[in-house]
N, C-alpha and C positions, 0 to 999 in steps of 0.2 A: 286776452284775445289776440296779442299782438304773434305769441307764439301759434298759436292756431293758425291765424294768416297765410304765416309763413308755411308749415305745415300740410293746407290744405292742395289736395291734389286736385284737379279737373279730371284727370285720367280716372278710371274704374281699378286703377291699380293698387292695392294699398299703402299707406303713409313710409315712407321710405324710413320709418324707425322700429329698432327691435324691441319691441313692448316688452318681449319677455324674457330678456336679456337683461331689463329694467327693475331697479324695488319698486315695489307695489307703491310706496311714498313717495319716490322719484318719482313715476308713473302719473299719480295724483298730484302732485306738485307741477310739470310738465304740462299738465294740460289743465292747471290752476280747479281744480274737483275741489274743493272744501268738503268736510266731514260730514258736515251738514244739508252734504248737497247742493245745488244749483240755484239760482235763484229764478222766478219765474220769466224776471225780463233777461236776465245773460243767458237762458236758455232761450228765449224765444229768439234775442240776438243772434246766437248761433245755429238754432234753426233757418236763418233768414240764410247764414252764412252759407253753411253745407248742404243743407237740403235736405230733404227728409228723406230717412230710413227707411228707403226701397231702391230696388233694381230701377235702372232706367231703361225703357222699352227701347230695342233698336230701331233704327228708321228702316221701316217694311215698303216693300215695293206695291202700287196697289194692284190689285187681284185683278184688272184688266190686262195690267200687265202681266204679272205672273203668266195668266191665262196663253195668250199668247208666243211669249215666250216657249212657250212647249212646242211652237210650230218650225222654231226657229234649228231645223234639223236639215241635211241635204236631201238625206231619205225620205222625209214627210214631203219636201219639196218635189222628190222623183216621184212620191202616190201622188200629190196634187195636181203633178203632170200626165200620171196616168188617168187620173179620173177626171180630165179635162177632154183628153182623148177620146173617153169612154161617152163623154158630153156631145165631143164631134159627131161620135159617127151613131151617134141618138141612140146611144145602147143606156138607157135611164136606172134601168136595175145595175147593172154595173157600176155607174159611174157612182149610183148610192153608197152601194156597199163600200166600193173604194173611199169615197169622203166621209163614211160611217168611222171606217175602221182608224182615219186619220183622227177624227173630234173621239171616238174611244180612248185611245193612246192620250190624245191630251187631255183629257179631263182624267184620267189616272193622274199623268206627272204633278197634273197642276191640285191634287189631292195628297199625294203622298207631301211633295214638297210642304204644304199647308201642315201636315201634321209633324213633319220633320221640325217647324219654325214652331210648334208646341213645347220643344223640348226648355227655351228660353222660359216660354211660361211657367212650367213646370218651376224652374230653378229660382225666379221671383217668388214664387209661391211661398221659398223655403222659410220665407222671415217670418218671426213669431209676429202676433196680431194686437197682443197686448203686451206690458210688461209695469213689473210694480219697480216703481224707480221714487229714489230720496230726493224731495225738490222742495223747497222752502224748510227746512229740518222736518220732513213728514213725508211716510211712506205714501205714497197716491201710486195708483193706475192708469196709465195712460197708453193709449195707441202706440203700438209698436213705432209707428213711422213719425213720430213726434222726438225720438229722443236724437239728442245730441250727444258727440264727443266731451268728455266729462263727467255724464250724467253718472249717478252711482243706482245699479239694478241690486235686485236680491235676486237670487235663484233659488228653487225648492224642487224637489221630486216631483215630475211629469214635467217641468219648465221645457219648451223651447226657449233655447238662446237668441234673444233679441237682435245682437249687433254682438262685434268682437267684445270682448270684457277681456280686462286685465285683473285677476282676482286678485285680492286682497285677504278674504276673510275665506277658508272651508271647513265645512262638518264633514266627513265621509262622503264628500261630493264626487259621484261619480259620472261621467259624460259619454253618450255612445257617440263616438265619431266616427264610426264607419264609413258614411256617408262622404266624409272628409277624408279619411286614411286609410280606410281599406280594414281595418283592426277588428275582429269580430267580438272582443271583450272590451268593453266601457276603460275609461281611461280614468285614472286617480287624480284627479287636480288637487294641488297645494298653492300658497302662496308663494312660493318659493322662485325667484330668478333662475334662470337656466342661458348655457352657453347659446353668444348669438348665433352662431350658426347650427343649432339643434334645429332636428325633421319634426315639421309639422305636429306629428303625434307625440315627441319628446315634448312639449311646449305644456308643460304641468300649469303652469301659472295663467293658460289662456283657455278660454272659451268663448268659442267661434260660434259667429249667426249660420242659426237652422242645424246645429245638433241638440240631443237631448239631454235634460238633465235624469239619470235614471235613480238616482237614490242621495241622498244627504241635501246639504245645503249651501250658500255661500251667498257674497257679496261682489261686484267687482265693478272698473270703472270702464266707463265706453270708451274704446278708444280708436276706432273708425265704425263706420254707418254707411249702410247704402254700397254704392259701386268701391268704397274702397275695405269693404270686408274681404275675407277669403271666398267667401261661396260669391261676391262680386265681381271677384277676378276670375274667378273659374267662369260666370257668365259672360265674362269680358269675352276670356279666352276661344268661349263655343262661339260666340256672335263672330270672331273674325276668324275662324276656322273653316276651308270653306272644303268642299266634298271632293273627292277624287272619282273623276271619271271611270266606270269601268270596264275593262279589256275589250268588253263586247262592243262596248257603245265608242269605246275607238277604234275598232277592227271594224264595225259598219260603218262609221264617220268614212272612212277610206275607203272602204270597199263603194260607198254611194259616189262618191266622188271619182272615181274608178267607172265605176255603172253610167254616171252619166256623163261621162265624155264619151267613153264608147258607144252609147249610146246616140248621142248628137252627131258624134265621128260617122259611126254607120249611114244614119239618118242624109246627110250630109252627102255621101258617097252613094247613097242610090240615086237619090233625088238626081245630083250633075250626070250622073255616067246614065244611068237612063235617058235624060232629058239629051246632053252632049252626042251618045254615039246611038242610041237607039231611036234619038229622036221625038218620043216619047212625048205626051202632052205633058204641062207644067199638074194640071190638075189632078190627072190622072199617077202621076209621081212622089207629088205633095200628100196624095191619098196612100201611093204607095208606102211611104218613109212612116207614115203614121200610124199602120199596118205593123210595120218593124220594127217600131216602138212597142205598139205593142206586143209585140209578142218577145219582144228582148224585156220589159219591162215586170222580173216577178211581183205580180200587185199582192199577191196572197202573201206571200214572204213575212212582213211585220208581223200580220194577224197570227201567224202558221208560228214565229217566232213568241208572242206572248201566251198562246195557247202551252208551247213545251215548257217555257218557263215554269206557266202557271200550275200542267203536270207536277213538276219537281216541287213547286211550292205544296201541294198536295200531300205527295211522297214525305215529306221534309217534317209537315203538320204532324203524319202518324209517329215519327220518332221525336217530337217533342223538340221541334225546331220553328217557329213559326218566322216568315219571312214578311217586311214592313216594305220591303224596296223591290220590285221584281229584280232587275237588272241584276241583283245580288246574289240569284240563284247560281246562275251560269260563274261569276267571280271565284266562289268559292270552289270551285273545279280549281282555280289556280294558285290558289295559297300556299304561298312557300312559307312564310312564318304566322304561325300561333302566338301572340304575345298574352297571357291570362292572368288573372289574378291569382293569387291565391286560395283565400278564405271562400267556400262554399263551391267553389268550381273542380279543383284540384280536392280539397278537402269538404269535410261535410257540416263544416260550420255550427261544429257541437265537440264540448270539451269531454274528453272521457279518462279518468287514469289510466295508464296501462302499467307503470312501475309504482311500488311499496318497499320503501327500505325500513328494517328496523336493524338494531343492531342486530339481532339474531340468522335476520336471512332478507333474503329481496322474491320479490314474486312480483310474476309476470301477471298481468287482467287481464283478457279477453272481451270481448262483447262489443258492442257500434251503439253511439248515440246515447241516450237517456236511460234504453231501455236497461233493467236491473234485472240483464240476464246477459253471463258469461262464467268462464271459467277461470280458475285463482289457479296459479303454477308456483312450485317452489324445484328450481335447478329442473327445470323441464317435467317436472313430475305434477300430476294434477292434486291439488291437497284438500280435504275437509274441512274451513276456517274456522269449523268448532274444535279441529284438533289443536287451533294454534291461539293459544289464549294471547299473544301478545298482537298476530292479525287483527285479533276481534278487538282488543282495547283502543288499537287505532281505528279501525271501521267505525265502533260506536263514538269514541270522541269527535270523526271525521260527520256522524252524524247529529250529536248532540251540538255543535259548534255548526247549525246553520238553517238559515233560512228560508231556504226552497223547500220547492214540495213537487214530487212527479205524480200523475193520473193518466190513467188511459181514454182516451177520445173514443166518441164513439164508432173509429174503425180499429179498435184495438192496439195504437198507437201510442205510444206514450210519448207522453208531452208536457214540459217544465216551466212551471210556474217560479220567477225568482231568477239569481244570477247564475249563469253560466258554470260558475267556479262550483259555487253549493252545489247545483245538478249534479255532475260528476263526480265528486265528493258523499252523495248521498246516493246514486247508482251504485257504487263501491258498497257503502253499508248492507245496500240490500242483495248484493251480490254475494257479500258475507255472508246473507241471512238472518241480517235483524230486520228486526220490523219498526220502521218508525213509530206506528200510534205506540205500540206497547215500547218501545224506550221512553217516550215521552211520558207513559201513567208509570214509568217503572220511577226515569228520572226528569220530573218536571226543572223547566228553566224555573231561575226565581229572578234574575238577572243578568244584561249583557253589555259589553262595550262594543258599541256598532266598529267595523272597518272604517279606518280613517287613514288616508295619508301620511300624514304625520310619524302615528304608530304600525300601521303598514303590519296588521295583524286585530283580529276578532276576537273577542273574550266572554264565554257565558258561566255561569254560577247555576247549579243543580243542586238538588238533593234528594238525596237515594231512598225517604222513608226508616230510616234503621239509625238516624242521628247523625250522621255525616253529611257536608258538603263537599261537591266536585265543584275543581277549575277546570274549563276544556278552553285553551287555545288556539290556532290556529291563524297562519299567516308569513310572511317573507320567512325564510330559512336565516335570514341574517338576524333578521328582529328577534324572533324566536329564540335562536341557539342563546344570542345575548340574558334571556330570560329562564334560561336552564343551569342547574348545577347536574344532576344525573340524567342517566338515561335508562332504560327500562329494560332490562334482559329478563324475559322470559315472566316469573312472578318473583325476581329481583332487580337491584338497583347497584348503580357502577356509576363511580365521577364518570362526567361526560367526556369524550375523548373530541375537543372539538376542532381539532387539526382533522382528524377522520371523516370527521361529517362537514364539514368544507370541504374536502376532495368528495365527496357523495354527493354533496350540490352542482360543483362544479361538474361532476359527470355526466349527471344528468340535465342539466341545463346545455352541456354540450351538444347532444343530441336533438335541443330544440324545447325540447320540455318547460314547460311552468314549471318551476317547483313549490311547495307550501311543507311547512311542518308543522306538526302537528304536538303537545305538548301538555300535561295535566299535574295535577296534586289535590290529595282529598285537604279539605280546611274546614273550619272548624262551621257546625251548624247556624251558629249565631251571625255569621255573613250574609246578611241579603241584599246587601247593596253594594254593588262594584264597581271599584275605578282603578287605576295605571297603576297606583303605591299599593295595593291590595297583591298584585302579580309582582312587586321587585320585594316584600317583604320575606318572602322565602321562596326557594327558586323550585323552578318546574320539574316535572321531569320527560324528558325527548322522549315521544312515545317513537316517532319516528319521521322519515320525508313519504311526499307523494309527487308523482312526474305523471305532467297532464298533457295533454297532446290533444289539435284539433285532427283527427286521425285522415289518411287520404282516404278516398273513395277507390274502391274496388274497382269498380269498372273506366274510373278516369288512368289506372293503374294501365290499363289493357291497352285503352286509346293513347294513349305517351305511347306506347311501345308501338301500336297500329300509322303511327303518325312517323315517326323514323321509318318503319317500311316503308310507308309511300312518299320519303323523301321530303317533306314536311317538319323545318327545327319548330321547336318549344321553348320560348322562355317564358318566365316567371318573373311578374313585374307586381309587385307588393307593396302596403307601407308598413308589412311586419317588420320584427327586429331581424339583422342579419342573422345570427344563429338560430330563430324559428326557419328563416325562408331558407339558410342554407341545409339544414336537418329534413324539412321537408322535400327539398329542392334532391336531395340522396337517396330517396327513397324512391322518385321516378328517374332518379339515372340526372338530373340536370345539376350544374353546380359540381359535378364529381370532377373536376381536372380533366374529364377525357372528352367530356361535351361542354364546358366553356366554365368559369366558375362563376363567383359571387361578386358582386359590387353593392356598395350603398350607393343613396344619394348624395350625400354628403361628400362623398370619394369621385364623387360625378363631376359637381363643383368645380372642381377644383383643377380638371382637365379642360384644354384647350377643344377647338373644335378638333380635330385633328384625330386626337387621344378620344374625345367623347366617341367618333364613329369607329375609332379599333375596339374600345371597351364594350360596344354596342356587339357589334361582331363577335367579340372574343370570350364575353360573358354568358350564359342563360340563366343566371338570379339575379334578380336587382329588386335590394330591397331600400324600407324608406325614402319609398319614389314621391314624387308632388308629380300633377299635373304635366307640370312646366316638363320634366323629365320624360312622362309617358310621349308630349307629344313628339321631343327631340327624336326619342328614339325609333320612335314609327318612322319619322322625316328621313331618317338616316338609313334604316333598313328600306323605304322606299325606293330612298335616292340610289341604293345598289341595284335595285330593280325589282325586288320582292313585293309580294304581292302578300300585304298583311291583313291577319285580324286579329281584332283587340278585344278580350273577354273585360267587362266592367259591370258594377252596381251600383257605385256610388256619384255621387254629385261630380265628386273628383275626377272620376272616369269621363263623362259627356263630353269635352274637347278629343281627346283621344279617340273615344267611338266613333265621332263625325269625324276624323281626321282619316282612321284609318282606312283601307278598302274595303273590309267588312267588319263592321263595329256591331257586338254579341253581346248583348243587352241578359241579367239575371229575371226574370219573369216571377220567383216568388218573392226576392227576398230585395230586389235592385227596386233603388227610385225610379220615381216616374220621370225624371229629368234623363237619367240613363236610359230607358225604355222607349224615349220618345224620340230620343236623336238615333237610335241606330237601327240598322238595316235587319239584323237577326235576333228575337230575344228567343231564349233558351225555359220552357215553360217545365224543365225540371230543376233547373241551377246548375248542370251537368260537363262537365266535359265532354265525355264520351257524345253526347247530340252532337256538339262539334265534328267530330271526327266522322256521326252517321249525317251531317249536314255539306262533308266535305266527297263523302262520297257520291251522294246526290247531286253534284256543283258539277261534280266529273262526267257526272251520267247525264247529265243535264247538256253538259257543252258537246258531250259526243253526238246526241240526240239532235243539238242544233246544227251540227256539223254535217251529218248525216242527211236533213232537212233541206241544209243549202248544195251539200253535193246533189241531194233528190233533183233540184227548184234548178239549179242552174243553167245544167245540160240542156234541159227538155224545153225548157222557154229558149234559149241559147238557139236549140235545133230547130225551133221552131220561126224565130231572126236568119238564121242563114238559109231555111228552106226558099225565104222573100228574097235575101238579097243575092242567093246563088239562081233563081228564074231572073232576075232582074240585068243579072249578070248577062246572063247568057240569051236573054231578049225570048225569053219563053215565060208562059202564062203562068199566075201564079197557081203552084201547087195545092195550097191553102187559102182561103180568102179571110181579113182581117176579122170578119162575124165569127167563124170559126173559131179563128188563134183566141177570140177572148171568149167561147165557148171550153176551151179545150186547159184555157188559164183560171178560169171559174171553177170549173168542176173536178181537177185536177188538185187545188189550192184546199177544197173542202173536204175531199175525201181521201188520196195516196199522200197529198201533202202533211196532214196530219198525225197520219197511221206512225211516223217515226215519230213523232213528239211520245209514244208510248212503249220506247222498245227498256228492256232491260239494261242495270247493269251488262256493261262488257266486260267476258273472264279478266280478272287479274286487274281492276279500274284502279284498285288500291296499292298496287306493287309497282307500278310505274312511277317515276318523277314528275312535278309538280309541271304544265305547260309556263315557257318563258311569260312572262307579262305582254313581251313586246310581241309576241307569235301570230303570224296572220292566221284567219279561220281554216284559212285551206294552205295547206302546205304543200311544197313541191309536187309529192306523187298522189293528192288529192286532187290536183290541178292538171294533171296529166288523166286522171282516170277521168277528168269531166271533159278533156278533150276530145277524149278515145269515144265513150259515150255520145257525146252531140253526136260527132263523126257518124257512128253508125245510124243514130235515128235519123238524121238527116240523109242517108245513104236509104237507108229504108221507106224514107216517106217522098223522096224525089224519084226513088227507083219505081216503086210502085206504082206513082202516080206515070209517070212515062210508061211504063210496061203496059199500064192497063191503055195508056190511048193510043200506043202502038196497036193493042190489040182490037182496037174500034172500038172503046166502051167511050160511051159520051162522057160528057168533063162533071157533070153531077155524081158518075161512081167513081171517075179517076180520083176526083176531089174526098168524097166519101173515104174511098181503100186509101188515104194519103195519111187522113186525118186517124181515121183507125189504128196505122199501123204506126202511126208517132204514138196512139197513145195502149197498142198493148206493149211495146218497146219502156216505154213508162212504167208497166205495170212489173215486168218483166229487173227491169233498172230498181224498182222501189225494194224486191224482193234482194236482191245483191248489194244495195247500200244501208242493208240494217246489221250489218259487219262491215267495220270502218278496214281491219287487218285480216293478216292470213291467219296462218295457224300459230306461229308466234304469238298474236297477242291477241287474237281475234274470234270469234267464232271456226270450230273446228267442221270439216268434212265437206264436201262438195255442196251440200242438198241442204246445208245447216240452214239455208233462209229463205226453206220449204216449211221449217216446223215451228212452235210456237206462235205467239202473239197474236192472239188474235184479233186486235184492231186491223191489224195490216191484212188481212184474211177479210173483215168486214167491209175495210173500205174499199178492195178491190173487189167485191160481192156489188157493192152501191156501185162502185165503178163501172162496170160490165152492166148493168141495169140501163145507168143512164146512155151507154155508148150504145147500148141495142134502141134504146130511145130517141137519140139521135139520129139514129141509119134508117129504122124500119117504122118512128112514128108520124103519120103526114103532115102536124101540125108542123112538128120539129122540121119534119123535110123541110115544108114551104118558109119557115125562118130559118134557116141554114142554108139552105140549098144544095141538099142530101139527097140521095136517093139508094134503094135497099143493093146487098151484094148479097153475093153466093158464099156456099159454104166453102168451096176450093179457096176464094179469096183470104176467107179466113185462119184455113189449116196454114195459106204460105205465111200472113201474116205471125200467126202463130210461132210459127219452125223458124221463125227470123228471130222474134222476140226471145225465144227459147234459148237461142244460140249467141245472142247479144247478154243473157243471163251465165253462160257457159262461160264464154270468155273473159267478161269480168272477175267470175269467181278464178281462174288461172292466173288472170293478174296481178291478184291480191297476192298471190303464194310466191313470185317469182320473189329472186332477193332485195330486201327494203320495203316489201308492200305490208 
């Protein structure tokens, strides 16, 4: 106990000793384990000690607060001020909807945030529930969260891993640590020590809490529990990882803060200069500043903004993107790096042959996935594998030498029962054209020596019916060749040449490949039981090698290339081995010396900060990554200003996905711990969604770009209509019943119509927007000036014109209000093209055609403004009265021409 003591950590971090650096007797000597196991009081001792064998919950803020917290915005604060205003001047429907749309907005955050802080739970969950552990010299069962450092577990096939274990004893113990490493094939554990600074998934000698045991057996001893296992520091990791703001929501942060000093500013400035030179009542002043509040103040805007989002989240759904965080939508417009896994994103997370060497020839497979359909190549030629008797004898041993078994689902799918390696190994056979049942009644097994670490190769015993027995093979190329005198030319035999077939390993493994060979000899009938000296008694003969490949996806092929267009890097961040991820990493262009190359983890290490963020930069493979690695390197590509997303499925990944800016959760095949932290899961496993999720992000921010150019002008014109009469000591044009008339119905029907415009030509050949980019840039800030200008020219001009012309102040005010809002309508049709003909919608008349929401809501549009002029209720709350059809053709030919000239805008040079 004394060591334990010292030993034990308070942090969630793991025991700062390399277990697996350590002999399994060391190990067990170290933390005092007897053979015999624990006894019931020194484990209950050290349960007192360490605590039991679960995640510790983090301290959660409570849900009142949470709640509130969502209020805590400038913008919520400018609608709170508008819907207080809306309170003043007894407008009840208004003010509703304004405080509606503010407790909308939070009860979303204060729900999404709730499901985000799931992701912890998830990751607690991962610890197995029970586990059979040696305690008094006797196997018992006990609650997982009972055991102690020391305890000695068994593991068996379907086991969750209890706590870390430092194994001692394995039978062909195989472990899926995906969930940990990223690895899509199960890992070989032995007892065996390994270098202390070996990746994660090098660590043969350990298994880690919450992955699975998928086949054989073993023993091993505990040697952290609870917060200081691996899957504990990775929950360490997501609890103190906290979310990055995104672009949008710091572009409005500033922009409300912006809004409401101009706001106050203006406010401010009528109130004195009215009351100072015009002399003005204070009441009638204070009424008017609140007026030009309103009407400066877009109240629709938020709502107008989560509607487009929610558009894109829509769009985003059909191509198999589904979005968890709204704000994420619009983000993804600006991602400048991709950072993705490998296994199942890039690749299709199924092992298939594509090379066969025998001494005679090499052939290329054809086909995807499981299915036992492709084409066999010999030197580019397509071949018959019944013409090639020495194909077929490795096809059939590749089949007789395994355990899987493929069937079609009932959508015609095929799908593999068994490991990985066998599937593809027996998709090969049937690609030859044997048929399993009938090998099997031709040649039944009678015997096998399961895959074991150790001997790092499979062994079965058959016989043919006719008095002979077969040996079939298969497993490491090095194990194997060791087990060979000839090799098998044609229906002859040749000492083996094994300097030859060392350089044919090493070729193919260079390339990325698994390799396996493959190796037989008939023996004699009376063998039916087999073991190791049975295969060194006389030696095999090399039927041949096989080179397996998790193969890329086709269409992630397209998207790499669709993502360099639109100026978007790629890297590839793995815990495969270097030569898998850099052979994959070459097949989409990444890792080739001309777009950055390869690094480990290991090689990471070992750099200062300095070096860490040039290799970050300078690389796009990084393989044998940990956590700790993915999140450095987000930090770093942040910290230059990129605007990242991070593809993940496993447990390993959920620091990284919270971390990054948009964190791309796997949806078939990703835990629940990944899925729950992050902002986008991908409901095919796909890259390519990404690239159709990045185009939507783009359409999406034009759409809100477009929205706020719509929203600004026209409230804007409708603030300086008040404070240019107030200026000038003339009656107001508009009256504030009105402004929130014209802000209502405005907000609901043109304000929306852009939330639904199309892609704009070429969204994908443009470069990524800066991170730091305000929403409106120079000359979109200049066209909202040019804009107010004229509606406010037009709705000041009108209103004067008509009471020069003796029309009482009910139609001057009428034809004011009108002609702000076909000027609007007019405006809406010219800002569903952000550019000219450069990058924008082409021809004069181009935002005559299409779309038609924008066609519908200026249909509702025009309904309600004839309802406002000509119906008596409306009149007598307004204070309207009807106009002539002359009034309307000017207003018309005004708005028409305010449409003309912005489209010439766009076209001059820079628009």
């Amino acid at each position: 106990m004394a060591h334990l003591a010292e030993t034990r950590t308070s942090s969630p971090s793991p025991v700062d000793v390399p277990w697996h650096a350590l002999d399994a007797s060391a190990v067990a000597a170290q933390l005092d384990s007897p053979a015999d196991g624990l006894g019931s009081d020194e484990a209950a001792a050290r349960l007192k000690h360490f605590g039991p064998n679960r995640l510790t919950p983090p301290k959660r803020r409570p849900a009142w607060l949470r709640f509130l917290a969502q209020f805590h915005n400038l913008l919520i604060y400018v609608l709170l001020a508008s819907g207080t205003v809306a309170l003043l001047l007894r407008h009840w429907t208004d003010a509703g909807v304004i405080f509606g749309v503010v407790l909308v907005n939070a009860l979303i955050g204060y729900i999404q945030e709730d499901k985000a802080e799931q992701a912890l739970e998830a990751i607690r969950n991962l610890l197995s529930l029970h586990a059979v552990v040696l305690r008094d010299g006797h196997a018992v069962t006990l609650a997982a969260d009972e055991l102690v450092p020391g305890d000695r577990v068994f593991l068996v096939s379907g086991d969750r891993v209890p706590a870390d274990l430092r194994l001692d004893r394995t039978k062909g113990l195989l472990v899926q640590e995906a969930a940990l490493t990223g690895e899509s094939v199960p890992t070989v554990k032995s007892a065996a020590a390994v270098a202390a600074d070996a990746a994660l998934g090098d660590r043969g000698g350990m298994a880690y809490a919450g992955t699975m045991v998928v086949q054989g057996q073993g023993t091993g001893t505990v040697v952290a529990t609870g917060d200081a296992t691996e899957v504990g520091r990775i929950g360490h990791l997501l609890a103190s990882v906290s979310s990055v703001a995104t672009p949008l929501l710091v572009s409005m942060e500033r922009f409300g803060r912006w809004l409401t000093g101009g706001i106050l500013l203006l406010a401010a400035v009528t109130v004195a200069y009215g009351r100072l030179v015009w002399d003005e009542p204070w009441q009638d002043m204070i009424l008017t500043a609140v007026g030009l509040a309103v009407a400066a103040i877009p109240e629709g805007l938020p709502a107008v903004m989560t509607i487009t989002m929610a558009v894109g989240v829509t769009r985003m759904a059909r191509r198999n993107a589904i979005i968890r965080h709204l704000p994420a939508v619009e983000m993804l417009g600006s991602v400048r790096t991709i950072c993705t896994d490998k296994t199942g994103t890039l690749t299709r997370n199924e092992l298939l042959v594509t090379d066969v060497v025998t001494a005679d020839a090499t052939y290329r497979v054809g086909g995807g996935g499981y299915a036992p359909e492709g084409e066999i190549c010999r030197d580019g030629r397509l071949v018959d594998p019944s013409g090639e008797p020495l194909l077929l004898d490795l096809a059939r041993a590749a089949l007789l030498c395994n355990d899987a078994a493929l069937h079609r689902d009932p959508g015609g799918a095929w799908q593999l029962t068994g490991d990985p390696t066998d599937g593809a190994l027996l998709a090969l056979a049937m690609k030859a054209g044997l048929d399993p049942a009938d090998e099997a009644r031709r040649t039944p097994r009678r015997d096998a020596l399961p895959f074991e670490s150790e001997r790092q190769y499979m062994a079965t015993l058959h016989h043919d019916h006719a008095g002979h027995g077969i040996l079939v093979v298969k497993g490491a190329p090095e194990r194997v060749l060791a087990l060979c005198e000839r090799e098998r030319h044609g229906d002859a035999t040749a000492p083996l040449d094994l300097p030859r077939w060392a350089a044919l390993t090493a070729e193919l493994a260079g390339q990325g490949q698994r390799v396996l060979a493959l190796a037989m000899r008939r023996t004699s009938i009376e063998l039916s039981e087999l073991n190791a000296e049975d295969l060194r008694e006389e030696g095999l003969e090399l039927l041949g090698l096989c080179g397996l490949i998790d193969p890329p996806r086709e269409e992630a092929l397209v998207a790499v290339a669709a993502c360099r267009q639109a100026g978007i890097t790629v890297k590839m961040i793995t815990g495969d081995h270097a030569a898998t991820a850099a052979a994959i990493g070459r097949r989409f262009g990444l890792g080739d010396g001309l777009r950055g190359g390869v690094i480990s983890g290991p090689e990471l290490d070992r750099l200062d900060e300095a070096g860490f963020a040039a290799a970050a930069h300078a690389n796009s493979v990084f393989a044998r990554t940990t956590p700790e690695h993915k999140l450095r390197l987000i930090a770093v590509l942040q910290a230059a200003g990129d605007t990242v997303a991070m593809t993940g499925d496993g447990v390993n990944d959920a620091p990284a996905l919270k971390r990054a800016d948009i964190g791309v959760a796997m949806g078939r095949d990703g835990t629940e711990a990944a899925k729950e932290v992050a902002a986008m899961v991908l409901a095919d496993d796909n890259f390519a969604s990404i690239v159709h999720a990045v185009e939507e992000g783009r359409t999406v921010y034009d759409n809100l770009r477009k929205t706020i150019l719509f929203m600004l002008p026209t409230n804007g014109a409708q603030a300086v209509v008040i404070l240019l009469a107030v200026l000038s000591g003339s009656i107001l044009p508009i009256t504030p019943v009105q402004i929130l008339w014209v802000n209502m119905v405005t907000a609901v029907t043109l304000g929306l119509a852009l939330a639904f415009e199309a892609p704009e030509p070429g969204v994908m050949a443009r470069p990524p927007r800066p991170r730091d980019e305000p929403i409106l840039v120079g000359r979109l800030v200049w066209r909202m000036v040019v804009v107010l200008m004229l509606l406010v020219a037009a709705s000041f001009g009108f209103f004067h014109y008509h009471r020069m012309q003796g029309d009482g102040i009910e139609i001057a005010r009428t034809i004011a209000v009108n002609a702000l809002v076909v000027g609007e309508i007019f405006f809406l049709l010219s800002a569903r093209g952000l550019r000219g003909e450069a990058g924008g919608r082409l021809g004069l008349l181009s935002g005559l055609a299409g779309s038609r929401p924008v066609w519908l809501s200026i249909a509702l549009m025009i309904v309600l403004q004839l309802a406002f002029t000509y119906a008596p209720p409306l009149q007598a709350l307004f204070g309207t009265a009807a106009v002539g059809v002359t009034a309307w053709v000017g207003m018309i030919a005004v708005g028409a021409g305010l449409f003309v000239l912005m489209e010439l805008e766009k076209r001059l040079p820079g628009g």
